[in-house]
The first five atom37 places (N, CA, C, CB, O) and aatype in JSON, in Angstrom:
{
  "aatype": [20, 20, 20, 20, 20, 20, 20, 20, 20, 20, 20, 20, 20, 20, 20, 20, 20, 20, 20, 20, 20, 20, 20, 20, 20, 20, 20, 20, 20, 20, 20, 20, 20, 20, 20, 20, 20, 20, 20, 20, 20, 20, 20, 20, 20, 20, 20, 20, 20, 20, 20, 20, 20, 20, 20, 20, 20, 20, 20, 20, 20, 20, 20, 20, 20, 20, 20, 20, 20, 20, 20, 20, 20, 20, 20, 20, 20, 20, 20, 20, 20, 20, 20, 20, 20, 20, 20, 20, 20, 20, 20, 20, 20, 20, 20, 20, 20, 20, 20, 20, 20, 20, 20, 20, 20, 20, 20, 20, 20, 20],
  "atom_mask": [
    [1, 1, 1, 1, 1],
    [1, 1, 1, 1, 1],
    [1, 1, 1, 1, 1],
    [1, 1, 1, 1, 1],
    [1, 1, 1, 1, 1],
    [1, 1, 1, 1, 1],
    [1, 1, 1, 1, 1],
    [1, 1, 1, 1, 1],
    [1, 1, 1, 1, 1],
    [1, 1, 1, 1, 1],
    [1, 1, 1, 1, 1],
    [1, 1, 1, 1, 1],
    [1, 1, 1, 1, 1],
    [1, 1, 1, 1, 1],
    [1, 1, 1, 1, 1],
    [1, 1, 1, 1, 1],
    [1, 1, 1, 1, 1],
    [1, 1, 1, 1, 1],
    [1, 1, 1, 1, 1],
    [1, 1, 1, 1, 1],
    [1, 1, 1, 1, 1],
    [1, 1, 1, 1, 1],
    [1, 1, 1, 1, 1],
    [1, 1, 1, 1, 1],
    [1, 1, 1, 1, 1],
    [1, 1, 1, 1, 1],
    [1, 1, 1, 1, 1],
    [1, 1, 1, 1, 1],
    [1, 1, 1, 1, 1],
    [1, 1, 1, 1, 1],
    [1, 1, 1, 1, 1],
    [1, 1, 1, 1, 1],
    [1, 1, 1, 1, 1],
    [1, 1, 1, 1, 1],
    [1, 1, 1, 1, 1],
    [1, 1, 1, 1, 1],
    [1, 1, 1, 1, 1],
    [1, 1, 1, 1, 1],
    [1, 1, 1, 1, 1],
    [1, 1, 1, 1, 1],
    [1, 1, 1, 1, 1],
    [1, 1, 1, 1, 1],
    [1, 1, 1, 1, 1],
    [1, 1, 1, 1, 1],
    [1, 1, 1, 1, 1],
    [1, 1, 1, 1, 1],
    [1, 1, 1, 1, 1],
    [1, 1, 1, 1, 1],
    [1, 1, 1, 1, 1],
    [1, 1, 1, 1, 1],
    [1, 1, 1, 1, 1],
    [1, 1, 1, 1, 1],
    [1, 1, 1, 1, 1],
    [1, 1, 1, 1, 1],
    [1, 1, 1, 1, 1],
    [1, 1, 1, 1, 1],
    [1, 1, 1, 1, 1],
    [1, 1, 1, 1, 1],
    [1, 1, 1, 1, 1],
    [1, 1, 1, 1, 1],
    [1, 1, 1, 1, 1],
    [1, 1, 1, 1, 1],
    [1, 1, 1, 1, 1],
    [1, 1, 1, 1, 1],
    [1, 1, 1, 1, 1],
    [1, 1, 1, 1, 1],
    [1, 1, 1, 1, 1],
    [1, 1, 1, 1, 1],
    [1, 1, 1, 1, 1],
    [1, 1, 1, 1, 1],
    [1, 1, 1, 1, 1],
    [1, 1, 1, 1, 1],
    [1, 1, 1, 1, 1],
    [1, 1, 1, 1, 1],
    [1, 1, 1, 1, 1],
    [1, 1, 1, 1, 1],
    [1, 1, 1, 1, 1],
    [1, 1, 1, 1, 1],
    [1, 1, 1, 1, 1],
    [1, 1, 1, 1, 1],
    [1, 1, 1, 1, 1],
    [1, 1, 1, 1, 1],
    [1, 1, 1, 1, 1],
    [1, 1, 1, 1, 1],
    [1, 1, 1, 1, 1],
    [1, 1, 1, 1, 1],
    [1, 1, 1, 1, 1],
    [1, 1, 1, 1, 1],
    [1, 1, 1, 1, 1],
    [1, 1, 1, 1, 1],
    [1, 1, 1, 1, 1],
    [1, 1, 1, 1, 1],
    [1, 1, 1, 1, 1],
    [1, 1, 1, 1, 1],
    [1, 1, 1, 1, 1],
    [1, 1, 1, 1, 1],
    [1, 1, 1, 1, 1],
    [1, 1, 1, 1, 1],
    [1, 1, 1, 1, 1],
    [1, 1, 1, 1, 1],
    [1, 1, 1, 1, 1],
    [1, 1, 1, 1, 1],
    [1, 1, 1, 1, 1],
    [1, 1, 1, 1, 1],
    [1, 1, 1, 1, 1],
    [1, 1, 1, 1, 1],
    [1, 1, 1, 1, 1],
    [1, 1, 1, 1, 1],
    [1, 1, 1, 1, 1],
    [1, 1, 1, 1, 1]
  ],
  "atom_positions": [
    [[69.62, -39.25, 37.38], [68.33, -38.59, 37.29], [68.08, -37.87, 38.61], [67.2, -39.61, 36.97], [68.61, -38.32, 39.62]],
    [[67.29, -36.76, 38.71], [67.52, -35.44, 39.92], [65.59, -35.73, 39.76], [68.6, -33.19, 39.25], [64.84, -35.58, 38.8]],
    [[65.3, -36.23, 41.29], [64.16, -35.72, 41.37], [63.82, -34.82, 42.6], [63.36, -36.74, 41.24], [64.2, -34.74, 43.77]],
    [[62.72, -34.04, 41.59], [62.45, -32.96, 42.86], [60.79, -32.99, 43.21], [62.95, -31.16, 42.34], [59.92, -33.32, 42.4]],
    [[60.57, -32.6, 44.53], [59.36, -32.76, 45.11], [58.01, -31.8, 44.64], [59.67, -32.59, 46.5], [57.96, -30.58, 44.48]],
    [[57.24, -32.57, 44.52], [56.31, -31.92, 44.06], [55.19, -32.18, 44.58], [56.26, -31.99, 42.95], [54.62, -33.26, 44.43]],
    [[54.63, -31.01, 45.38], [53.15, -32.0, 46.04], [52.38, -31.82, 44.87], [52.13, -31.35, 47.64], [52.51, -31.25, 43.79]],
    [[51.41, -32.6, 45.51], [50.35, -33.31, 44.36], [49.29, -33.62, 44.87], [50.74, -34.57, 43.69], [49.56, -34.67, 45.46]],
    [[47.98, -33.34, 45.08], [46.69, -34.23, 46.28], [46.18, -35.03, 45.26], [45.14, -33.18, 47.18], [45.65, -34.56, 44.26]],
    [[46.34, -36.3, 45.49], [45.54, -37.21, 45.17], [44.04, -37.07, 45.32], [45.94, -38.15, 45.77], [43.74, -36.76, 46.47]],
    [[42.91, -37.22, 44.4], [41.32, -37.3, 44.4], [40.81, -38.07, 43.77], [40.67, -36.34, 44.06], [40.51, -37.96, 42.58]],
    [[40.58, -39.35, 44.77], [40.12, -40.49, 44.66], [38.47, -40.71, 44.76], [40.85, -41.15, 45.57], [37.96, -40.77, 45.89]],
    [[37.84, -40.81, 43.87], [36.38, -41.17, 43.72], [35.47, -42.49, 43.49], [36.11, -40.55, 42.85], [34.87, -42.9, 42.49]],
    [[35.61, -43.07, 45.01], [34.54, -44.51, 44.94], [33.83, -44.12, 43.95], [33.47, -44.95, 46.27], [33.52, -42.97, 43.67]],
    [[33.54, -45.16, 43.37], [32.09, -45.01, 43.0], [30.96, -44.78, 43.4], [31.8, -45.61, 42.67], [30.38, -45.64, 44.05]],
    [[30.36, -43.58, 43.1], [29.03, -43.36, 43.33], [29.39, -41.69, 43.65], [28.26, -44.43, 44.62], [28.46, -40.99, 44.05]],
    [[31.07, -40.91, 43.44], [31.57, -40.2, 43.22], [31.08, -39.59, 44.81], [31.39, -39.74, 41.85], [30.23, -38.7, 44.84]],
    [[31.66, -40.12, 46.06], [31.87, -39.45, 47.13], [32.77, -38.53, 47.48], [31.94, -40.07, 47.79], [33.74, -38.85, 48.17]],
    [[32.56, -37.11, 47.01], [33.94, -36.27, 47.0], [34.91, -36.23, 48.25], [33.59, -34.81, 46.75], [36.06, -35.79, 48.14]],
    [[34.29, -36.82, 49.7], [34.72, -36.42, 50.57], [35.92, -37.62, 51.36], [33.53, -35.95, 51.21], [36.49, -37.94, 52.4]],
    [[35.69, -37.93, 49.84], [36.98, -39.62, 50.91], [37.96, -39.0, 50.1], [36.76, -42.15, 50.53], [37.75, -39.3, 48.92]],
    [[38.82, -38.36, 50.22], [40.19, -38.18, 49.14], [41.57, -37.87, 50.8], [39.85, -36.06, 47.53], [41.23, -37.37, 51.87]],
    [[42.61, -38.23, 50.55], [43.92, -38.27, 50.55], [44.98, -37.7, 50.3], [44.09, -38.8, 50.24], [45.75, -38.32, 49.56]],
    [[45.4, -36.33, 50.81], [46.65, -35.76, 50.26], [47.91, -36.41, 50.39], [46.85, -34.58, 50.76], [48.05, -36.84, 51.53]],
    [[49.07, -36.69, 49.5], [49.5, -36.75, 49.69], [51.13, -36.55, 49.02], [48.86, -37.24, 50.07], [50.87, -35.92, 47.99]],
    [[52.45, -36.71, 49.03], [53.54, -35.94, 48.17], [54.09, -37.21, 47.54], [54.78, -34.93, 49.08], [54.16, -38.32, 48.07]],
    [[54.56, -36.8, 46.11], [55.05, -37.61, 45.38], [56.32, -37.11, 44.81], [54.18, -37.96, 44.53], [56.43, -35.91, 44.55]],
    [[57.4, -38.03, 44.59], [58.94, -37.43, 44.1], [58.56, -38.08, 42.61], [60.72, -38.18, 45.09], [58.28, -39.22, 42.24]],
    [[58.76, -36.36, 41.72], [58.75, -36.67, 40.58], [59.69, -36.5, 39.55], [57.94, -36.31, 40.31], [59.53, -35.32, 39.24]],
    [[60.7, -37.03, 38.75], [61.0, -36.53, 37.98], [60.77, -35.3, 37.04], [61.01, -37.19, 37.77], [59.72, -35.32, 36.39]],
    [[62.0, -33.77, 36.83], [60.82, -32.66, 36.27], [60.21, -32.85, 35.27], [61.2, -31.43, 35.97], [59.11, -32.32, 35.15]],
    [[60.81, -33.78, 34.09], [60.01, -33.74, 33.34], [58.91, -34.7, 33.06], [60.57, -33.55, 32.58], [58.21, -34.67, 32.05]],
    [[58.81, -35.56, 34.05], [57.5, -36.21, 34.02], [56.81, -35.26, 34.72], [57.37, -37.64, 34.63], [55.67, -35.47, 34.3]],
    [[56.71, -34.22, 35.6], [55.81, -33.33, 36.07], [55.38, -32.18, 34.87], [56.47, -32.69, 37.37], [54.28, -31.67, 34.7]],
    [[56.48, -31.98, 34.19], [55.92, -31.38, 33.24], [54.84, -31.84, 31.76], [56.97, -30.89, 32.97], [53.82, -31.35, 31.28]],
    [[55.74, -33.07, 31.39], [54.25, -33.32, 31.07], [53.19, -33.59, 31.48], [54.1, -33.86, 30.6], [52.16, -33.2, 30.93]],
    [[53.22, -34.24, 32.44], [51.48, -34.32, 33.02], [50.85, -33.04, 33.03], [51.27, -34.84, 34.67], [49.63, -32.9, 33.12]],
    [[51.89, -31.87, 32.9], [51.12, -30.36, 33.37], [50.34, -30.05, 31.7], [52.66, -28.69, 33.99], [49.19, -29.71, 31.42]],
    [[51.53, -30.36, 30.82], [50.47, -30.56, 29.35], [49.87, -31.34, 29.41], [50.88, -30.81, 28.07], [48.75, -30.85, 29.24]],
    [[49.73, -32.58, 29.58], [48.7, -33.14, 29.24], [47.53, -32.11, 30.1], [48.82, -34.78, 29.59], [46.72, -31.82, 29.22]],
    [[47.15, -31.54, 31.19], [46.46, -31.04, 31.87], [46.17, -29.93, 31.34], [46.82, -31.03, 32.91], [45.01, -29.64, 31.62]],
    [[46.87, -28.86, 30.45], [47.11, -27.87, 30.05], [46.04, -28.56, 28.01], [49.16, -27.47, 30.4], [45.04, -28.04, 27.52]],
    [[46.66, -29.48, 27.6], [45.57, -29.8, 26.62], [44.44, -30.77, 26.88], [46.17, -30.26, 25.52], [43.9, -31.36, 25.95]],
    [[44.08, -30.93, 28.14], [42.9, -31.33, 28.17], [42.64, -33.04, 27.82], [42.25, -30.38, 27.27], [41.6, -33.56, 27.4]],
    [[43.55, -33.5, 28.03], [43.81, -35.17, 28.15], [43.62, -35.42, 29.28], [45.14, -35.79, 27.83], [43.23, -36.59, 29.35]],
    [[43.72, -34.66, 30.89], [43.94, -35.08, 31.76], [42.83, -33.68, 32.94], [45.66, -35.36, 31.72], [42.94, -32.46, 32.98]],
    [[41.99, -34.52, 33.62], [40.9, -33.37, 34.5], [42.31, -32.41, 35.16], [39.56, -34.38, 36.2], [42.41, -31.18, 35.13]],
    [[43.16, -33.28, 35.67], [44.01, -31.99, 36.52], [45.15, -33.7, 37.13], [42.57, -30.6, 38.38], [44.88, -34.89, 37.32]],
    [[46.26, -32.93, 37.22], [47.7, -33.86, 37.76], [47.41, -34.48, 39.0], [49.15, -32.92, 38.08], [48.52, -34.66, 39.5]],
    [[46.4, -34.97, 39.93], [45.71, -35.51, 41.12], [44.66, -36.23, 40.11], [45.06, -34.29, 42.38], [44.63, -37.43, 40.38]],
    [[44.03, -35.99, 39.32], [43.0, -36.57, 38.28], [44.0, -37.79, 37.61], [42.4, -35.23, 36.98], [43.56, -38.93, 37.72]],
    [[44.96, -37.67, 37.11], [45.73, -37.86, 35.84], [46.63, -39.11, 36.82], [46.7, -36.2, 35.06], [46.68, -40.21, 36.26]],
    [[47.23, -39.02, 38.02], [47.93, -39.68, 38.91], [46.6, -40.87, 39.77], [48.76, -38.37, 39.95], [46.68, -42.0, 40.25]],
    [[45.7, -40.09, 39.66], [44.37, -41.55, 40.49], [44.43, -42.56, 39.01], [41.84, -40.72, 40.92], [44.86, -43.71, 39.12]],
    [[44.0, -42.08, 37.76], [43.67, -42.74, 36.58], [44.57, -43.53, 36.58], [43.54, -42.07, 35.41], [44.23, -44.7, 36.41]],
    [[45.85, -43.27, 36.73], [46.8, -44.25, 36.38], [47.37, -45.12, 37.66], [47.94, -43.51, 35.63], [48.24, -45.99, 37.64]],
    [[46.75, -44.7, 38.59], [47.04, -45.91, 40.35], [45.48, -47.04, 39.52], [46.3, -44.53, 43.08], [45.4, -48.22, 39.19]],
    [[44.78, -46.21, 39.51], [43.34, -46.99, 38.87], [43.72, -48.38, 37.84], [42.36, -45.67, 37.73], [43.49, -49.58, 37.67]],
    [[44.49, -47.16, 37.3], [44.86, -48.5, 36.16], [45.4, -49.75, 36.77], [46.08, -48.1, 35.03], [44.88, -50.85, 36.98]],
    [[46.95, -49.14, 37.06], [47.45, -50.34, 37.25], [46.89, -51.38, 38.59], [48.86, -50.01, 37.31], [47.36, -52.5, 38.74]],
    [[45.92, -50.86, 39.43], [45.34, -51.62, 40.28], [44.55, -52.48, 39.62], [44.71, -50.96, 41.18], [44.41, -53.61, 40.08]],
    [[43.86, -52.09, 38.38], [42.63, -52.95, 37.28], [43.91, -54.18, 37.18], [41.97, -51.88, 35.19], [43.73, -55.21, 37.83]],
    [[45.28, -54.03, 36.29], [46.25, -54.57, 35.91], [46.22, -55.93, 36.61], [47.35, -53.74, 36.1], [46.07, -57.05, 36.13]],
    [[46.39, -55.51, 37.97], [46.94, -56.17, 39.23], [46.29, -56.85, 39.44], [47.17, -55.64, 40.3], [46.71, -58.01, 39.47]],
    [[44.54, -56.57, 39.77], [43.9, -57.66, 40.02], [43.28, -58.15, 38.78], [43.0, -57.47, 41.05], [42.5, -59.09, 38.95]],
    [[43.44, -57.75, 37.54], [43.53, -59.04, 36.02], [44.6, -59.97, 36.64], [44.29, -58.29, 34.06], [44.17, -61.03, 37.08]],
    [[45.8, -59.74, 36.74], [46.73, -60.51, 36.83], [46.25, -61.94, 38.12], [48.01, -59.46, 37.18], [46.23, -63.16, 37.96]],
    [[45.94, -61.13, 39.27], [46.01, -62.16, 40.01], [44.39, -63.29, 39.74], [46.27, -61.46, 41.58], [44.32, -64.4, 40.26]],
    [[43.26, -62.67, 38.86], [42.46, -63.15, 38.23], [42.77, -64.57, 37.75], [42.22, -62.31, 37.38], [42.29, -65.66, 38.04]],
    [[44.04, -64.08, 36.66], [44.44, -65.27, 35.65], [45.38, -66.04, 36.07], [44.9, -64.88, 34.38], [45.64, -67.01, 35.36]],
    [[46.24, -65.81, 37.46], [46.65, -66.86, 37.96], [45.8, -67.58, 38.94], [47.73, -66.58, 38.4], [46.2, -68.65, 39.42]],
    [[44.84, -67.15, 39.23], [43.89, -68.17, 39.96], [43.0, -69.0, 38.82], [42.81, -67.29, 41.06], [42.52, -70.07, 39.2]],
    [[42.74, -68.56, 37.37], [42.2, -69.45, 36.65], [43.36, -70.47, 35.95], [41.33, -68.7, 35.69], [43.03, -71.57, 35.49]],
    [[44.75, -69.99, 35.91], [45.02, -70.91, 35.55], [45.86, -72.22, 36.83], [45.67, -70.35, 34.42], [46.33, -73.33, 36.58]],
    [[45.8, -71.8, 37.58], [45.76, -73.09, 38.68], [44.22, -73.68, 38.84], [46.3, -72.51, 40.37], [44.2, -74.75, 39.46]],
    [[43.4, -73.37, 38.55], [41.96, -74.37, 39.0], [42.08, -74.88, 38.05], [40.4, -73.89, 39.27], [42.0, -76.1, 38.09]],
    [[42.36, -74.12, 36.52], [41.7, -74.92, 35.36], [43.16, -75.33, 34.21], [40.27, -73.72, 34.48], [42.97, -76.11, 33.28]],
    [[44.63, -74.65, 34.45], [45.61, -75.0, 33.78], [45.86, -74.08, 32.87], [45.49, -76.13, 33.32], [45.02, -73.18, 32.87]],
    [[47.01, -73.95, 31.81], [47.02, -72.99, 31.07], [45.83, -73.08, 29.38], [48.64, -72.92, 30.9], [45.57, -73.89, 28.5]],
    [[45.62, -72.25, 29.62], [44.49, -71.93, 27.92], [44.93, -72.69, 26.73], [44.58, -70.12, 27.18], [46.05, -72.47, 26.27]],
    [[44.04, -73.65, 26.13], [44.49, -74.35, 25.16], [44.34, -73.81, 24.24], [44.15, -75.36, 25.02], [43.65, -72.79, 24.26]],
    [[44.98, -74.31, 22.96], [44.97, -73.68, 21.47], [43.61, -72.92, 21.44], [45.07, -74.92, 20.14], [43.58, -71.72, 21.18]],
    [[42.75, -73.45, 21.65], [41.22, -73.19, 20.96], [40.73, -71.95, 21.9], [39.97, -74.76, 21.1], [39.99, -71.01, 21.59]],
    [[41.3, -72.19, 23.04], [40.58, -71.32, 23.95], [41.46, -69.65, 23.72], [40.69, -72.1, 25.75], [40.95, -68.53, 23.75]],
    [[42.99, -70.04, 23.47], [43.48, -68.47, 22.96], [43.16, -68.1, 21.71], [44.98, -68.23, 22.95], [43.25, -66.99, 21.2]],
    [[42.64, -69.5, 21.06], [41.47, -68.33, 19.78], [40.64, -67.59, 19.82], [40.67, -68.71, 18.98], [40.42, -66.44, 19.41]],
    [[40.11, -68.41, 20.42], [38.47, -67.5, 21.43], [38.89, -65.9, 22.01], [37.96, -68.66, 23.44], [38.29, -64.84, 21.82]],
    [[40.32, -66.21, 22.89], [40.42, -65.32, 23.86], [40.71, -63.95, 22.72], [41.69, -65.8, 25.11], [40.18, -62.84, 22.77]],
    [[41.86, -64.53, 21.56], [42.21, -63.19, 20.75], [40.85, -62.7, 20.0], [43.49, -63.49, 19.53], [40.78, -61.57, 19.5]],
    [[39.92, -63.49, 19.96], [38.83, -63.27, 19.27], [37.96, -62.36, 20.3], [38.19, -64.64, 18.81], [37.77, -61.34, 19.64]],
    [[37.7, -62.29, 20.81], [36.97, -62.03, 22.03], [37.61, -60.38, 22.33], [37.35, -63.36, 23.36], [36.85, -59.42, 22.4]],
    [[39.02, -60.26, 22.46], [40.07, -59.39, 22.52], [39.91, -58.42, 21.58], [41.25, -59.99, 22.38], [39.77, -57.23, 21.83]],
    [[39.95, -59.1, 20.17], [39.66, -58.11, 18.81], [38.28, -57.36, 18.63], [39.76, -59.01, 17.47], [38.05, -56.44, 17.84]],
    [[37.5, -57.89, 19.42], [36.06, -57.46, 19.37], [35.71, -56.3, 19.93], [35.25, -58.31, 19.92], [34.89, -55.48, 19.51]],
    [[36.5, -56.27, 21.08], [36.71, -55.29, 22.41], [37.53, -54.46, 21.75], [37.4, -55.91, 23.89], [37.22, -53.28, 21.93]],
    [[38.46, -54.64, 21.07], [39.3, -53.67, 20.69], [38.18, -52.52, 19.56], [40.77, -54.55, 19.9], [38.01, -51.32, 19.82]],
    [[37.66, -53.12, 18.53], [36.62, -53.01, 17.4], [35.73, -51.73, 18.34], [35.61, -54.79, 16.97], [35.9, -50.51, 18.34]],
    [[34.81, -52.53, 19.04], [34.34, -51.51, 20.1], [34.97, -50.25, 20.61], [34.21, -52.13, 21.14], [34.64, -49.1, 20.31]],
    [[35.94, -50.65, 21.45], [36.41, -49.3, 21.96], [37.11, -48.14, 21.14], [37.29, -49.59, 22.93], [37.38, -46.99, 21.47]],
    [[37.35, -48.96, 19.74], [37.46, -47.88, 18.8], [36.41, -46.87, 17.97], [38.06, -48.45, 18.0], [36.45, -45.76, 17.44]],
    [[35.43, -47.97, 18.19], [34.08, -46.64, 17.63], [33.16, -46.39, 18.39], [33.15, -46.91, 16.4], [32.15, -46.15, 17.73]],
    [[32.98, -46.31, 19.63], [32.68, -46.24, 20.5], [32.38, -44.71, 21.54], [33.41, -47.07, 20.69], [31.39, -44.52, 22.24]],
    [[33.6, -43.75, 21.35], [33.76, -42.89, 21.11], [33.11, -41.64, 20.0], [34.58, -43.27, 21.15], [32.91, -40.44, 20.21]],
    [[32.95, -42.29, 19.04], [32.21, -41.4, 18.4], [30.45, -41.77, 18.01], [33.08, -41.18, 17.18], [29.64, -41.2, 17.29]],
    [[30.38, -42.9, 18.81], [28.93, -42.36, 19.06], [28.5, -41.68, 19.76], [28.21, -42.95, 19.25], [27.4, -41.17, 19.52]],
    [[29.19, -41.39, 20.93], [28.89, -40.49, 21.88], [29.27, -39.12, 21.63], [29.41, -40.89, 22.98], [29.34, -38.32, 22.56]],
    [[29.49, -38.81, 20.53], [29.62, -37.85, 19.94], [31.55, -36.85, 20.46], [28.01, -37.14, 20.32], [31.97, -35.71, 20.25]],
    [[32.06, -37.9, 21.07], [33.55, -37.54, 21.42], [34.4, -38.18, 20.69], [33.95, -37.8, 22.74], [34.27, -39.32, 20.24]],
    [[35.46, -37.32, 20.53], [36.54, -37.84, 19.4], [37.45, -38.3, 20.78], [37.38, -36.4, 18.02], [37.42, -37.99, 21.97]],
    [[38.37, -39.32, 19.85], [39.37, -40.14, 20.67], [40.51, -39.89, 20.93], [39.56, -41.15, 20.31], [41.17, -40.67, 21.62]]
  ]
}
């Protein structure tokens, strides 16, 4: 695999959307992962390839600290018993239910 450089500025927005804390910086991308991100940007899935690259550091930082979340609950409290991963898929399916119609109350398709 041949990757080639592509700058990219990262625009990172605390919350409370402070435009002025952001970070340039260069990322080695594979071309055709640069190219799609340029469609996705090009159909409007993505604000812009610095937009599209924070969302997904965003993400997997959410990921990261779920993860280290549930290994601190399960050392205080042990692993989730039968009843409680009922709950949890239950709980899970609900959220899922939601974020599927959710979207179109706000009058945006998904």
């Amino acid at each position: 695999m041949t990757l080639y450089r592509h700058s990219v500025t990262i625009t990172c927005f605390p919350r409370g959307n402070v435009r002025d804390m952001t970070k340039k910086i260069g990322v080695d991308l594979p071309d055709d992962l640069y190219r799609w991100m340029q469609s996705e940007v090009r159909a409007g899935r993505a604000p812009s390839i610095s937009g599209l690259i924070a969302e997904v550091v965003e993400h997997q930082r959410s990921r990261a600290e779920l993860s280290a979340l549930v290994a601190d609950l399960r050392t205080e409290f042990g692993p989730p018993t039968a009843e409680s991963r009922k709950r949890i898929d239950e709980a899970v399916d609900a959220l899922c239910t939601v974020q599927e119609t959710e979207p179109a109350r706000r009058g945006r398709t998904a």
